[in-house]
C-alpha positions in Angstrom: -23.2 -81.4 211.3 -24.5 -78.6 213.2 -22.2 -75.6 214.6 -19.3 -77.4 212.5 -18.7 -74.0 210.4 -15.9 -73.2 212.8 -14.0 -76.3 212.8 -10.8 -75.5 215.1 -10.9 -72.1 217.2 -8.0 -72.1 219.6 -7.5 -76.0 219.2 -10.7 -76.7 219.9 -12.8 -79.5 218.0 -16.4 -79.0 217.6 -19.0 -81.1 219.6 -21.0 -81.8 216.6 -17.6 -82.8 214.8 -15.8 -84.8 217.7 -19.3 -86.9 218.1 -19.4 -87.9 214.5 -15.7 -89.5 215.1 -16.2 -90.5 218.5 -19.7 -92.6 216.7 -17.0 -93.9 213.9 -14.7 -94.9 216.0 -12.2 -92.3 215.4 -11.2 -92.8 212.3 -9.9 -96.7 213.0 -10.2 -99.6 210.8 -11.3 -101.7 213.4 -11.7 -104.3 210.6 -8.2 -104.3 210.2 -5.6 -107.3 211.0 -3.1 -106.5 212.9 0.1 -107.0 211.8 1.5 -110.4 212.5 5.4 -110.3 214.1 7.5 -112.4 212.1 10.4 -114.1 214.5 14.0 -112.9 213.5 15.2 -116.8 212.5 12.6 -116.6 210.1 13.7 -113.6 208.1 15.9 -113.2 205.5 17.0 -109.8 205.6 17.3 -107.4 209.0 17.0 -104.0 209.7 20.5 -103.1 211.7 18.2 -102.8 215.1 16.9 -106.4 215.0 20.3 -107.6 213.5 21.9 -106.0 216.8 19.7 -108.2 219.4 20.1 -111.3 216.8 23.9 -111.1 217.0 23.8 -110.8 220.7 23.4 -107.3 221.7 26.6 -105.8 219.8 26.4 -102.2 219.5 25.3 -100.8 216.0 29.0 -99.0 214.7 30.0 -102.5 215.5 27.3 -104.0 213.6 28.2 -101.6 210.4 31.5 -102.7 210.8 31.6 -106.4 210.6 28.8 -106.4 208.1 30.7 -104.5 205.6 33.6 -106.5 206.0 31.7 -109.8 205.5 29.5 -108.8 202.5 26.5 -109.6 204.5 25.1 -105.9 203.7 22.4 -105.2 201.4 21.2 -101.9 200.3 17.6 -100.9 199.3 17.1 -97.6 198.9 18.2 -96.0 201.8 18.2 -98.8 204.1 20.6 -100.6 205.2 19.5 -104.2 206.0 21.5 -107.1 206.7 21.7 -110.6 205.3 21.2 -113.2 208.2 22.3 -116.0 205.8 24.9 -115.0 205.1 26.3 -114.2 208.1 25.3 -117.5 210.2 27.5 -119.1 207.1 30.2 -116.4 208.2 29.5 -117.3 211.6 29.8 -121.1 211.0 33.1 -120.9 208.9 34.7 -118.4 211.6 33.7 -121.2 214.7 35.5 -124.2 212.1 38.7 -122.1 211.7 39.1 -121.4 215.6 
């Protein structure tokens, strides 16, 4: 790779350099598959985000809320993710008592 001594003066990439990736299709696995998108009826657990559009578009202090209080929160880590099981039972039972 000629000239590529210098490889970033000012921000700039070398020719020699950016050809190389530009030939390798910069840097992409284009062999790759790409992620398949799993529908939200077919999870088990949700991030509070989807959970938010699943439940109907509530807003997400809302969603915190009601989750704690139904046990339908599970923590991993960090994350806090929500057990759709769970609350379509809570769901269910809530629509029988009304």
């Amino acid at each position: 790779m000629p000239g590529a001594w210098h490889l970033v003066i000012r921000g700039m990439v070398p020719r020699a350099y950016y050809e190389k990736q530009k030939k390798a299709g910069f840097l992409l696995d284009e062999t790759a598959v790409p992620a398949v998108r799993i529908p939200l009826n077919e999870k088990r657990l949700l991030s509070l985000d989807e959970f938010c559009g699943y439940a109907g578009g509530i807003g997400i202090c809302t969603t915190r809320k009601h989750v704690r209080e139904i046990g339908a929160e599970v923590r991993i880590g960090g994350r806090c993710l929500v057990d759709r099981i769970k609350f379509d039972r809570w769901c269910d039972s809530y629509r029988s008592q009304r």
